[in-house]
C-alpha beads as a LAMMPS data file, in Angstrom:
LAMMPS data file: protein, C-alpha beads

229 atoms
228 bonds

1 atom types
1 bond types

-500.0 500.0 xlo xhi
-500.0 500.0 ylo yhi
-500.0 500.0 zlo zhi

Masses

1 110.0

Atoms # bond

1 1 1 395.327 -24.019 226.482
2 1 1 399.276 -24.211 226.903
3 1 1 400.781 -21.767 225.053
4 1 1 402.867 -24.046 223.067
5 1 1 402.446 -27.780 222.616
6 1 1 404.706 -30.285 221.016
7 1 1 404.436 -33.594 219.668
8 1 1 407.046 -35.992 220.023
9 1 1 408.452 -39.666 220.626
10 1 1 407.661 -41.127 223.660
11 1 1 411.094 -42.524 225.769
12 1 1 411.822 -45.375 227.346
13 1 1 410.801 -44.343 231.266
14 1 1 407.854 -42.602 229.381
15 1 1 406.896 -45.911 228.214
16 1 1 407.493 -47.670 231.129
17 1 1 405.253 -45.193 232.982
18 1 1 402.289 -46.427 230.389
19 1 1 403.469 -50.103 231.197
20 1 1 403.169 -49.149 234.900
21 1 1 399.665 -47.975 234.726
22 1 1 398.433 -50.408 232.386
23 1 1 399.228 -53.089 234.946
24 1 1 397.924 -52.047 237.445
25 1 1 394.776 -51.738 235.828
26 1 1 391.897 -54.474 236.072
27 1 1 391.489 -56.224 232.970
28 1 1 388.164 -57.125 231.609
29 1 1 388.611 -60.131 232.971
30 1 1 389.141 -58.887 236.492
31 1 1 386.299 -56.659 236.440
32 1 1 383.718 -58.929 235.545
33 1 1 385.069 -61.159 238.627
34 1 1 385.102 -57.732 241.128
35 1 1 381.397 -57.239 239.739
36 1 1 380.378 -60.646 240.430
37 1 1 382.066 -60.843 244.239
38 1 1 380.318 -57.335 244.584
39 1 1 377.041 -58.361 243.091
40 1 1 377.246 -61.782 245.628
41 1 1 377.708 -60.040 248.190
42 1 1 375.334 -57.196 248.144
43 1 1 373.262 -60.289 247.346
44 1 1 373.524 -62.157 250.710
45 1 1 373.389 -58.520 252.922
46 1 1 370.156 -57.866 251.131
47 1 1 368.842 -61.221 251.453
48 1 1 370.134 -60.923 255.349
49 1 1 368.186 -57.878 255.815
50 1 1 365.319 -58.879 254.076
51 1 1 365.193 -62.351 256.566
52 1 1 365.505 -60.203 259.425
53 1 1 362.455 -57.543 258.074
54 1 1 360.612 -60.272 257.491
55 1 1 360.907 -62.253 260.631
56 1 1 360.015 -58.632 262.428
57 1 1 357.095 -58.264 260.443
58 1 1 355.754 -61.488 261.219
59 1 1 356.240 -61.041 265.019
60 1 1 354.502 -57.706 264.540
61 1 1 351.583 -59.012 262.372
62 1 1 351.043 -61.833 264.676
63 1 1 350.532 -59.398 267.908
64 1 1 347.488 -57.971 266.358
65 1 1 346.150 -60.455 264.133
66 1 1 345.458 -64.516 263.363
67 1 1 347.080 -63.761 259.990
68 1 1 349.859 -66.169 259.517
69 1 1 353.035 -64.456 257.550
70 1 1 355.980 -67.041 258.593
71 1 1 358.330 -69.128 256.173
72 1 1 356.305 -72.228 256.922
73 1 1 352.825 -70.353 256.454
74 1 1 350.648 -70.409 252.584
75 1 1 352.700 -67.061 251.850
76 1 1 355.858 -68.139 252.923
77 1 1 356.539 -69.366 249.420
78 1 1 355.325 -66.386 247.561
79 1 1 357.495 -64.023 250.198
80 1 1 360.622 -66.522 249.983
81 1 1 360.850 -65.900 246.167
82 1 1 359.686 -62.557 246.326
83 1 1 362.597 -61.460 248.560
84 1 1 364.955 -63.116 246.487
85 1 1 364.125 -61.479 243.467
86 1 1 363.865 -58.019 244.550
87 1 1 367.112 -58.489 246.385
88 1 1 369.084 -59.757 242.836
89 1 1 367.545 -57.332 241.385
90 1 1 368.853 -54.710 244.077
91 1 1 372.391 -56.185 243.942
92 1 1 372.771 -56.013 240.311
93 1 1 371.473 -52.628 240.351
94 1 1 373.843 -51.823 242.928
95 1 1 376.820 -53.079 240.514
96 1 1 376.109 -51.661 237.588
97 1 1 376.001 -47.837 238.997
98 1 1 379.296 -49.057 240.703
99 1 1 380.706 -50.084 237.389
100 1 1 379.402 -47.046 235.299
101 1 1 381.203 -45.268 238.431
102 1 1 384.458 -47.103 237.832
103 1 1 386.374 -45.738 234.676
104 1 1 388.059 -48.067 232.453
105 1 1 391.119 -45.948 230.772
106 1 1 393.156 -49.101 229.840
107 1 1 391.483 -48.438 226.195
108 1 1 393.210 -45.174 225.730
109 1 1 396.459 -46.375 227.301
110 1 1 396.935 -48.988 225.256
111 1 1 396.362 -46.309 222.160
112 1 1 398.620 -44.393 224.168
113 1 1 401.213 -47.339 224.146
114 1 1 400.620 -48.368 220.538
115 1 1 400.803 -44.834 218.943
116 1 1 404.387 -44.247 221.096
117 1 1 404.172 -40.173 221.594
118 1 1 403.603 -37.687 224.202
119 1 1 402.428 -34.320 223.901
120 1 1 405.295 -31.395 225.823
121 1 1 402.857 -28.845 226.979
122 1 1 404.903 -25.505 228.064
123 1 1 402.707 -22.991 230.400
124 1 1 404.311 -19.668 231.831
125 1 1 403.529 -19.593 236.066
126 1 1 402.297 -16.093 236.724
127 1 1 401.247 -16.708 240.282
128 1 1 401.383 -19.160 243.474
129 1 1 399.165 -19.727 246.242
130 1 1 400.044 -22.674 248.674
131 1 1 397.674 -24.391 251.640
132 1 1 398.486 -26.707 254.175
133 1 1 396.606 -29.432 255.525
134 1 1 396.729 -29.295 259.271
135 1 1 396.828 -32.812 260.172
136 1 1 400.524 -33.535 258.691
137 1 1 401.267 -30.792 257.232
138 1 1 401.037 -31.816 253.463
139 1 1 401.347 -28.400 250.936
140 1 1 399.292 -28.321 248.326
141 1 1 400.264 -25.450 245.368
142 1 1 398.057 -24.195 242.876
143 1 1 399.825 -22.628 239.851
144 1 1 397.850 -19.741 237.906
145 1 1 399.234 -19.752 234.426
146 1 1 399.571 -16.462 232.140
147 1 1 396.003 -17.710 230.238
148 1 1 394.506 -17.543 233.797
149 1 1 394.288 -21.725 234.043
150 1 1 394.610 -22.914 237.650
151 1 1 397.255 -26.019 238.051
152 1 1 397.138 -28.646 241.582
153 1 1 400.014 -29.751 242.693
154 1 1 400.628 -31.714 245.618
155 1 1 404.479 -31.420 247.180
156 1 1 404.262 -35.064 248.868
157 1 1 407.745 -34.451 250.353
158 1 1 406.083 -32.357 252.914
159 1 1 404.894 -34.667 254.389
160 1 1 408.793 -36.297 255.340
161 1 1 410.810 -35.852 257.853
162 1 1 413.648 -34.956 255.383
163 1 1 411.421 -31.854 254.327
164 1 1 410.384 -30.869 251.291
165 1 1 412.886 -29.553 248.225
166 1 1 409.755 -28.457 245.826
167 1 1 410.208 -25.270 244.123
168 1 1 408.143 -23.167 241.439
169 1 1 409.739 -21.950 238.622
170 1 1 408.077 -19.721 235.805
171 1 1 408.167 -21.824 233.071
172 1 1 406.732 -25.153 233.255
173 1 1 406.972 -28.070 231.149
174 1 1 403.948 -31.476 231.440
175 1 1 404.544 -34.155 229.191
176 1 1 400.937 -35.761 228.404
177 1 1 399.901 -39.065 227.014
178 1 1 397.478 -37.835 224.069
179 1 1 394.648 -40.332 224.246
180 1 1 393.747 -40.860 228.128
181 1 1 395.425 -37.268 229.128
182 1 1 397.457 -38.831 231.755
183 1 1 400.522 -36.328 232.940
184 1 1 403.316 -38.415 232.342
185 1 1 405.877 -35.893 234.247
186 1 1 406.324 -32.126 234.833
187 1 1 409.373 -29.774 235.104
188 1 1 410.118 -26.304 235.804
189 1 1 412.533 -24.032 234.640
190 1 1 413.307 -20.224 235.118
191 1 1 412.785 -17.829 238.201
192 1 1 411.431 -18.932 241.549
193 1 1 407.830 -17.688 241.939
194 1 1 407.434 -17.824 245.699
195 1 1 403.909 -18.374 246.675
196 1 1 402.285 -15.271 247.567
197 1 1 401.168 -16.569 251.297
198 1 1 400.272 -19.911 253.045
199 1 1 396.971 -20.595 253.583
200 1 1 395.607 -23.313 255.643
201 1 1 393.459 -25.818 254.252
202 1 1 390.549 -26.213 256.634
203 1 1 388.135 -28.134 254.133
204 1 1 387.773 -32.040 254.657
205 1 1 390.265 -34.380 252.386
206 1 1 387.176 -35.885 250.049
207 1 1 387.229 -32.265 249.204
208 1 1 390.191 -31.617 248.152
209 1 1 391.029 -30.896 244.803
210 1 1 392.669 -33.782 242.756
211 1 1 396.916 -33.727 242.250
212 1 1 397.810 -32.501 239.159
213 1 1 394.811 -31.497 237.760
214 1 1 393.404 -28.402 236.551
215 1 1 390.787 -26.441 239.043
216 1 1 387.664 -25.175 238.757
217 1 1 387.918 -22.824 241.682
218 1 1 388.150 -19.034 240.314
219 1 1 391.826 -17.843 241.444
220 1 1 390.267 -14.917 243.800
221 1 1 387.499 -17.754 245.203
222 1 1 390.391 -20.068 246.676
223 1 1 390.916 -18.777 249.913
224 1 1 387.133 -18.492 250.517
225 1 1 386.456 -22.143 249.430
226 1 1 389.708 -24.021 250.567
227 1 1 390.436 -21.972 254.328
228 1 1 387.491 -21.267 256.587
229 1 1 390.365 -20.124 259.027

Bonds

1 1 1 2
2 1 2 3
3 1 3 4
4 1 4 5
5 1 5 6
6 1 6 7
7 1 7 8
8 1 8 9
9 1 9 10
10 1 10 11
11 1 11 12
12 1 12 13
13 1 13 14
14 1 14 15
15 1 15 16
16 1 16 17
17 1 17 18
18 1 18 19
19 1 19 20
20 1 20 21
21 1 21 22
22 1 22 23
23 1 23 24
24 1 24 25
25 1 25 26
26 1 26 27
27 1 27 28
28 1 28 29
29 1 29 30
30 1 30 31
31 1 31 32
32 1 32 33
33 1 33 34
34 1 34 35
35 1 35 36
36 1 36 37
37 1 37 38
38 1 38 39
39 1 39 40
40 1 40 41
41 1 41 42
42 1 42 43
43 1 43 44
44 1 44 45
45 1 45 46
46 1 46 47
47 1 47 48
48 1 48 49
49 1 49 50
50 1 50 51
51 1 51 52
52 1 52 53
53 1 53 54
54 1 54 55
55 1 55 56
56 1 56 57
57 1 57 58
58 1 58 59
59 1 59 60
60 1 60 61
61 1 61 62
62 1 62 63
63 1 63 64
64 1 64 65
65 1 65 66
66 1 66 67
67 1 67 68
68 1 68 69
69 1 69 70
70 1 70 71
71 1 71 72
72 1 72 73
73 1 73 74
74 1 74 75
75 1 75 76
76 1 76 77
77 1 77 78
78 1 78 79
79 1 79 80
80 1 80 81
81 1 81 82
82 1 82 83
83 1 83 84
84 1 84 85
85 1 85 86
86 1 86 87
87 1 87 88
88 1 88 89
89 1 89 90
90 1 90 91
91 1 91 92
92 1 92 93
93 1 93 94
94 1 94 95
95 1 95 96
96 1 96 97
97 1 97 98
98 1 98 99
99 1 99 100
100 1 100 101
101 1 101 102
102 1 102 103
103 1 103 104
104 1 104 105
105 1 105 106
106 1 106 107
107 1 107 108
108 1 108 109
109 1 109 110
110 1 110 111
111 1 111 112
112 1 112 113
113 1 113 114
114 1 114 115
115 1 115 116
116 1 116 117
117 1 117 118
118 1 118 119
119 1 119 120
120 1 120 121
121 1 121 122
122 1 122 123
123 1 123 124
124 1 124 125
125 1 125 126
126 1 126 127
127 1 127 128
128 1 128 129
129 1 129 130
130 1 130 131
131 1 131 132
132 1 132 133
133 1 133 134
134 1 134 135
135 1 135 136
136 1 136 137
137 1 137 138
138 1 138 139
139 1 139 140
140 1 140 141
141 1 141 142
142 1 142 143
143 1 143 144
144 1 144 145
145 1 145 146
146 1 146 147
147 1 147 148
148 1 148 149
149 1 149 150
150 1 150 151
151 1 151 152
152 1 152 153
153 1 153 154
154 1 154 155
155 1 155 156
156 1 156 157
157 1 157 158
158 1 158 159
159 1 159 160
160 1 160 161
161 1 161 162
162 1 162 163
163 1 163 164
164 1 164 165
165 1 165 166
166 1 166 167
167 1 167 168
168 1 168 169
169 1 169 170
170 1 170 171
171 1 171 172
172 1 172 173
173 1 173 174
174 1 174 175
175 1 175 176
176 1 176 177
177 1 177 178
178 1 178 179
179 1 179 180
180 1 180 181
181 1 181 182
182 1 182 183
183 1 183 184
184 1 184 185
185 1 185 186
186 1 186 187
187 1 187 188
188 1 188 189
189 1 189 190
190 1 190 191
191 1 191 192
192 1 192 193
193 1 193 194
194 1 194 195
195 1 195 196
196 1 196 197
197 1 197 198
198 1 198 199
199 1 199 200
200 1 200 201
201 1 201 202
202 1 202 203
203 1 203 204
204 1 204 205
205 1 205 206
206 1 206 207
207 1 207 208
208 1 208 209
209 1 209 210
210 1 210 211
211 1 211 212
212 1 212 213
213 1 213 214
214 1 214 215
215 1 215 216
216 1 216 217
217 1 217 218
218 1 218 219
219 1 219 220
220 1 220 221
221 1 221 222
222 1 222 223
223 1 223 224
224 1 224 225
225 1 225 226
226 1 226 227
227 1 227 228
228 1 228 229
């Protein structure tokens, strides 16, 4: 919980910022088309697969045996349709996880959009730790607020050649869309809170903690999960 939270009208760039992710979104429309490409072609690799099995099989069978297992045999039929069905019904499976796996958020944006506020959550920074990633040197902070909440924050301008200009101030300021929770913008204000040491992050990227999000690594467990160094 931020320890103050105001509700007020959403501006102009805020707006635009809802515009921005709204479009590029997939609409309905564009994700029944991505699930039928995906479905086709999970389709054909199945159906590929199964060919290929089944010519094996019937080079295998045909060592040892008279029996007779090939497309133009009295069970080629039967195994023809057979593979076709199990592999439809192996592709569709196979985009319906994928969809369930694919969240559709343009619902709450466009509530988002059509109600026209933004919610100014205000958190006091009590303590910094920062790691860096060791292949380009990317920093990656994570805030502890005063209710003991741990905050992500990637400083992208680490990454440039210009360096980076990101500071952490006490008080901090995220301005969030009410019905999907997206973090519109953040801003700090107050003293510098210099991180208390740099750590480097040793863990691989699919691991890494998503950008400005809250964690649910324990503050004193951070070091121990993120830096095997």
């Amino acid at each position: 919980m931020s320890e103050a939270a105001v509700t007020r009208k959403m501006n102009a760039s805020e707006s635009e910022f809802i515009n921005s992710l709204l479009q590029s979104m997939p609409n309905g429309r564009r994700r029944l088309l991505k699930a039928a490409l995906n479905t086709a072609v999970f389709w054909l690799l199945s159906m590929l697969a199964f060919g290929l099995a089944w010519l094996v099989l019937t080079w295998a069978v045909g060592l040892f045996s008279t029996l007779e297992i090939g497309l133009n045999s009295s069970y080629g039929v039967w195994i023809k349709y057979s593979g076709v069905f199990i592999c439809a019904f192996y592709a569709l499976s196979v985009t319906l996880k994928w969809l369930q796996e694919w969240p559709d958020h343009r619902g709450a944006l466009l509530k988002d959009k059509a109600a026209g506020v933004v919610i100014d959550e205000h958190y006091q920074v009590a303590e910094v730790k920062r790691f860096k990633e060791p292949q380009y040197g990317g920093l990656i902070y994570f805030l502890q607020m005063s209710d003991k909440k741990v905050l992500v924050v990637y400083d992208y301008e680490s990454q440039t050649e210009q360096g980076s200009t990101f500071t952490v101030k006490s008080s901090l300021q995220i301005s969030r869309a009410p019905a999907s929770g997206y973090y519109i913008k953040q801003s700090f204000s107050g003293a510098v809170v210099a991180p208390c040491a740099t750590f480097a992050l040793s863990i691989a990227p699919d691991l890494w903690p998503e950008p400005d999000s809250w964690c649910d690594i324990a503050w004193h467990e951070l070091e121990s999960r993120l830096s095997t160094s």
